[in-house]
N, C-alpha and C positions, 0 to 999 in steps of 0.2 A: 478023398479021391477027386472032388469038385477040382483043388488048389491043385494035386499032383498034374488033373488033366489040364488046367490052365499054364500050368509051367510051363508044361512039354509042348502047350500052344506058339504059349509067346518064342521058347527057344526055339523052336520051328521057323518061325517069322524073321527072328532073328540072323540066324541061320542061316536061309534062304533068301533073305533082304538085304544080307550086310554088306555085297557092293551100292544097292541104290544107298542104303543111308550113308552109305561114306559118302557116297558122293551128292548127298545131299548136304551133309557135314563142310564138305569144301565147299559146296559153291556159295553157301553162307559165308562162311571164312572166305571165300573170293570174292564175295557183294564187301564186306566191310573191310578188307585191305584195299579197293576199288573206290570206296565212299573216301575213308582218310586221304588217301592217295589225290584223291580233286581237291580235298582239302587242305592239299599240303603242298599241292600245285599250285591253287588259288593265292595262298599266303605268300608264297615265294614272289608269284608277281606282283602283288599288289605290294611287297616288301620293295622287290626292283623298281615300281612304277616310283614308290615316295621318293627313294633313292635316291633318282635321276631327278625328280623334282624338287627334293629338297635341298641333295646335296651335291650335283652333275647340273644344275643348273644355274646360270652367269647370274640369271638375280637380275640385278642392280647392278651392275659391274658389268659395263660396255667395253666391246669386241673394236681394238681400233689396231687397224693396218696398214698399210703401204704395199702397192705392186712393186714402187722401185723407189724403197730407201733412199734419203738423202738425195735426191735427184733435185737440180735447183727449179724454183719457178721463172718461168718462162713469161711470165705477167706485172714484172719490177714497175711501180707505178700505175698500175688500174689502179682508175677510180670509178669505174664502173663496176657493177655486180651484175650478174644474171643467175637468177635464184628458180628452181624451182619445184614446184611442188607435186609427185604422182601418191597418188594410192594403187599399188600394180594388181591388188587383188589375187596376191599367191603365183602370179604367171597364169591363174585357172590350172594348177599341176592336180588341185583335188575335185575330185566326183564323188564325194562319200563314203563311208567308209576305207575301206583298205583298196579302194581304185583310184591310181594316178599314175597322169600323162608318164610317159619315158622321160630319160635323162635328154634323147635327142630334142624331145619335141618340147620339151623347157629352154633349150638352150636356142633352138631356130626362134622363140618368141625373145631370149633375153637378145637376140642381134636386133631384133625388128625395134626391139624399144630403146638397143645402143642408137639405132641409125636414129631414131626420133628425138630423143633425145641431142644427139652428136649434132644434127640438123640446126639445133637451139643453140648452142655451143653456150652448156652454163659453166658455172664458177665452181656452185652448190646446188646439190639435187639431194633434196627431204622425200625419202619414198614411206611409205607406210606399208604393210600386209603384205611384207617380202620375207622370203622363207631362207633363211641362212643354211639347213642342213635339215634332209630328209630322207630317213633309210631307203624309202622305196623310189624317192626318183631322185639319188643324189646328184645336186647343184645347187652350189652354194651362190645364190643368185647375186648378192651383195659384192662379193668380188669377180664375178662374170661379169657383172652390169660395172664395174669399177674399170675392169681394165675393155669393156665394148666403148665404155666412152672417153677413156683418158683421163678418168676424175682420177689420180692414182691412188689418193688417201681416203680412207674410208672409216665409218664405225656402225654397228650394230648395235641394237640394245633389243634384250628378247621381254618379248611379253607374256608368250607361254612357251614351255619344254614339255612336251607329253608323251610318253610311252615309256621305251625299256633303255639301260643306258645304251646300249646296240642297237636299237629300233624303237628310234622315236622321230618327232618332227619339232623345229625349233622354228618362232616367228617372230616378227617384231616390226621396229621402225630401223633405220636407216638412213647415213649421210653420207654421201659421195662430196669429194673436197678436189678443186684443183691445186689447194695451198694446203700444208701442214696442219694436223687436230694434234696437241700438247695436253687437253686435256679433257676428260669427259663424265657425264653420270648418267643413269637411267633408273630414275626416281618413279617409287610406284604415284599413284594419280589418285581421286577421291573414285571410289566404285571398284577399286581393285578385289580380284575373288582368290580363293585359294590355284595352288597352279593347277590344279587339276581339270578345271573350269578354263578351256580353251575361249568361248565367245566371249567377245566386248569385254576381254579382259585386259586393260592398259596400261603401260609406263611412256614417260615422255623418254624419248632419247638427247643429251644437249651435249656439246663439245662446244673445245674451245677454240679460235683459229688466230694465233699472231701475227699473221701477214695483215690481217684486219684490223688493226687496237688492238688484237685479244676480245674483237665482238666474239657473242655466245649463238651457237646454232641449235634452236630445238627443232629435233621432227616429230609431230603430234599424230593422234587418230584418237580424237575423244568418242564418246558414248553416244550412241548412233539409236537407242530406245528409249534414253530417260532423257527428257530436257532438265529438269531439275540438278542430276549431277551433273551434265556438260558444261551446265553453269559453274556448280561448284570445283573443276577442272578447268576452268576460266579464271575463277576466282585464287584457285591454286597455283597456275601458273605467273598472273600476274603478283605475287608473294613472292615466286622461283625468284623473278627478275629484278626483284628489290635492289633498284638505282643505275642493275647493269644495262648494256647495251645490249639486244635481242632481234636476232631475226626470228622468227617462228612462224612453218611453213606445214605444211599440210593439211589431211581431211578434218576437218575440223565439225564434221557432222551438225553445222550449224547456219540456219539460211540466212541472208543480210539482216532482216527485220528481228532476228531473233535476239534475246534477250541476253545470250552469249556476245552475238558480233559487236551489238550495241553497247556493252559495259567493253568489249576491247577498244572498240573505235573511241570512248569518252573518258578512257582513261588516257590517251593524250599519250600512252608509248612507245605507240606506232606510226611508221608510213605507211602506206598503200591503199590498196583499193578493196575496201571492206562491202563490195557489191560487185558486180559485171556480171557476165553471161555465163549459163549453165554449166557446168562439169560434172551434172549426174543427169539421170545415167549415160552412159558415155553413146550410147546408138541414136539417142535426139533429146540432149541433156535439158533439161527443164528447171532444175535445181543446181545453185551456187552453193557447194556446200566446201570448196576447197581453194584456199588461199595462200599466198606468200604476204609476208608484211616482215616491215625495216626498221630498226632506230628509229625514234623518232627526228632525230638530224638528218638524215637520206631524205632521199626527193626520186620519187615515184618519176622515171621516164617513160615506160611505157610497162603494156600487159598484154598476152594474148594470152588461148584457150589453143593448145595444141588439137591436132586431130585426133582421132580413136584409133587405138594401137592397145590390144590384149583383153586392159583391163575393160571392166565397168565404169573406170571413171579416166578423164580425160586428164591430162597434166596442163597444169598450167607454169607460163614463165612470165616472171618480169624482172625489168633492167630497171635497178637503182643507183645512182650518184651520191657520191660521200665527201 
């Protein structure tokens, strides 16, 4: 009688209970189709992220174009240069995270740095920490800043591609040309990380330009933490140059006295001026950390430190003779 009256318990409970437990039944069954479900979300994008980073991204394999094809130069017999070197600092289009400037308010800073630029009237502009392509505030700064100053030929070389292949952001270095680029590389550097590692992570961009000799154009941005590898990206680039003729221009995150500037200036392959006045930060610059230097054949005429325009660091120009 105990077991009959315990049946007639339970089937009572049963009975009487069988909507909650179904639906206690489902919301289990909905927590673990909800659990895989993030799981299977998660996988997707970190599948998308590699994707684009390993196989939608240029790499090594620089971005070279023209505003207007075949258009002749207008400079038959320069033998002056006027080279110069910005780190633009993104335009400032990021505030962290998923906040950045509009399309307008990138483009009102790439005129300000045409017209500064434009001011200077160079040959060759080496920019550094310029952003070719970015879902959320698309401008492709590189050919904006190409055609605000009339440099018509240009190249790109990225240093990181991060997100989805629809929504991601693409950086790097940068050469504005008023003569033809025939050829180019963007070779990774000593300190390089996987692409998914956005900071101080580096390739040199170099082209080549035949109105020149066939002289070679690097735009740098070495290693801005470690002295140790800046060096060894000193060390790596003067190896690049094995016997050719070089200009190489940009933030070179390295002060005159430094151990970097010092092995470039004594290796005897450059022109220019491996010291002058401040270009960081750019509000009351204290620190020379950004240079142009020539063949060792060129003969330095002169050098200024533009004024402050956008970035953090201030551009500088100099005119050399060939």
């Amino acid at each position: 009688m105990l077991f009959a009256g315990f049946g007639v318990t339970i089937a009572t409970v049963v009975l009487v209970d069988a909507p909650a437990i179904w639906r206690a039944v489902e919301w289990k069954k909905g927590l673990r189709l909800a659990a895989w479900g993030s799981v299977l979300v998660v996988v997707v994008i970190a599948g998308l992220v590699a994707f684009n980073g390993l196989v939608m991204a240029k790499a090594n394999v620089a971005i070279v174009g023209s505003i207007e094809e075949g258009a002749a130069s207008k400079s038959i017999g320069k033998r002056e240069v006027r080279i110069v070197a910005f780190n633009l600092a993104k335009l400032e289009l990021h505030h962290g995270g998923l906040r950045f400037d509009s399309a307008d308010a990138v483009r009102k800073r790439v005129r300000a740095v045409g017209a500064l630029l434009s001011d200077a009237a160079p040959d060759i502009v080496c920019l550094s920490e310029v952003v070719q392509e970015c879902s959320l505030c698309p401008v492709d700064q590189v050919r904006e800043l190409a055609m605000a100053t009339g440099l018509r030929h240009y190249a790109f070389g990225e240093c990181y591609n991060f997100g989805l292949p629809f929504f991601r952001i693409v950086g790097g270095n940068a050469i504005l040309s008023r003569w033809v680029i025939d050829a180019s590389t963007n070779g990774d550097i000593p300190g390089r990380k996987p692409f998914w590692v956005t900071r101080n992570n580096r390739r040199t961009l170099c082209v080549r330009i035949p109105y020149l000799d066939n002289v070679w154009v690097a735009s740098v941005h070495h290693d801005s933490f470690d002295a140790d590898n800046n060096l060894a990206q000193i060390r790596d680039l003067l190896r690049q140059i094995d016997r050719r003729q070089f200009i190489v221009a940009g933030d070179f995150n390295a002060l005159p006295a430094s151990r970097s500037m010092r092995l470039l200036e004594e290796s005897g392959e450059f022109a220019g001026n491996f010291d002058g006045v401040g270009t960081f930060p750019a509000s009351a610059p204290t620190q020379r950390i950004d240079y142009v230097l020539a063949p060792s054949e060129w003969r330095l005429m002169s050098e200024r430190v533009l004024p402050p325009v956008v970035s953090d660091h201030r551009a500088v120009v100099a005119v050399f003779g060939r």
